[in-house]
C-alpha distance (Angstrom), angle and dihedral (degrees) to the residues before:
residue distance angle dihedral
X1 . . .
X2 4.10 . .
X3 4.02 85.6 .
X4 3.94 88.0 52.3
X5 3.66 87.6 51.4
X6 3.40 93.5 51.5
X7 3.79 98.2 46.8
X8 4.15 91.5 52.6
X9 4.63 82.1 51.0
X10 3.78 82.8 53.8
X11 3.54 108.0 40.4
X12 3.95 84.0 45.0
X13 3.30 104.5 39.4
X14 4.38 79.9 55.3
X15 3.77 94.7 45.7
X16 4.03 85.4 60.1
X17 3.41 98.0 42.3
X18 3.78 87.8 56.4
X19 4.07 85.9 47.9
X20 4.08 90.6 53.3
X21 3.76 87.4 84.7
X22 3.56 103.5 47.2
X23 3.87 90.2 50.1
X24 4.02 89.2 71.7
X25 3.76 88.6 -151.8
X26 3.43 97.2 -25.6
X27 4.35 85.2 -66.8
X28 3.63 90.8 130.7
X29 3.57 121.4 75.9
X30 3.88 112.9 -151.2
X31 4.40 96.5 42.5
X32 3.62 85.5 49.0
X33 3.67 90.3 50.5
X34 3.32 90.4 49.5
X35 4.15 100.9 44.0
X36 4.25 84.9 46.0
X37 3.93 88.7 55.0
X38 3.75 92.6 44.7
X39 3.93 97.1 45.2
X40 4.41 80.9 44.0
X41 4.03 79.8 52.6
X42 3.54 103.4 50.4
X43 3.64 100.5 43.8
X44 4.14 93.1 47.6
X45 4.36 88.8 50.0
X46 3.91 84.0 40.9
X47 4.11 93.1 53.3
X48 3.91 87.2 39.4
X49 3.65 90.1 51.5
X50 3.75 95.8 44.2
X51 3.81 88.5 61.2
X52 4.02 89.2 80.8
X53 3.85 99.0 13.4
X54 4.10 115.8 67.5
X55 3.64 109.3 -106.3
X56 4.09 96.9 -118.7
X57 3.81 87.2 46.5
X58 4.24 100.4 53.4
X59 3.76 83.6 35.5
X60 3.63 98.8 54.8
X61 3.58 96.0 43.1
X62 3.90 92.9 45.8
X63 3.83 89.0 58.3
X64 3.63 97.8 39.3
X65 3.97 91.9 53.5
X66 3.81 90.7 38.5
X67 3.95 90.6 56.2
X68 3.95 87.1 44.3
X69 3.43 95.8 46.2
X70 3.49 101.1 46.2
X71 4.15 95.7 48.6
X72 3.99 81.7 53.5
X73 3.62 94.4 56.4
X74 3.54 84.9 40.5
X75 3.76 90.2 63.2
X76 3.29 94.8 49.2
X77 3.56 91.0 61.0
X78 3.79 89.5 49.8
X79 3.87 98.5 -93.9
X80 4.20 91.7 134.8
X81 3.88 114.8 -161.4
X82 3.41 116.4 -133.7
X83 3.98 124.3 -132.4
X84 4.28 95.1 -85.2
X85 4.20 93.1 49.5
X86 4.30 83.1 40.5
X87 4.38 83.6 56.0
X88 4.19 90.5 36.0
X89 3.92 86.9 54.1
X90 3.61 100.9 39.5
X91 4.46 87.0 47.9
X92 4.12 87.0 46.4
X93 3.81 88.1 57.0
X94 3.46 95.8 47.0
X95 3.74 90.9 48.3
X96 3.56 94.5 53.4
X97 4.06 94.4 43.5
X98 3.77 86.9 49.8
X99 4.15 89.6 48.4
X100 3.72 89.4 46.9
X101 3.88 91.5 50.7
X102 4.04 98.2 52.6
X103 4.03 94.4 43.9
X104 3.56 119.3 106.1
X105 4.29 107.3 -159.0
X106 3.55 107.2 -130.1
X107 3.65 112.9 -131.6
């Protein structure tokens, strides 16, 4: 259930970042609405997840999918990568696959 947790802090913790934009310094009402709830979001699933998950661990792997995430969506908007942000992506992955593999969940 942790890794649930941890997926709904990601996805909203993403969702707001894609708000921040839209809020044009937080001038308009209903996208900053919407980026405050989603930042509210993230950090409650992240706190509920970091009940079973070690703290570094859910919090390195919520900020390295976040930061993937969020250049993918960027691409699909037509924000292309170049080769060095392709390579930082690709190592982030890694990192958080490797930090994934070597945790034990406390129970």
């Amino acid at each position: 259930m942790s890794y649930l947790y941890l997926a709904i802090a990601i996805v909203s913790e993403v969702f707001a970042t894609m708000l921040l934009p839209t809020t044009q310094g937080f001038a308009k009402p209903l996208p900053s609405i919407g980026c405050a709830l989603g930042y509210a979001s993230a950090f409650y699933f992240l706190s509920l997840a970091t009940q079973y998950i070690p703290t570094a661990v859910a919090y390195a792997i919520w900020c390295g999918a976040g930061i993937v995430l969020i250049a993918l969506i960027g691409m699909l908007r037509g924000n292309l990568p170049n080769l060095d942000t392709i390579f930082g992506m690709i190592l982030i992955i890694i990192g958080v696959a490797l930090i994934n593999m070597n945790t034990q969940i406390e129970h």
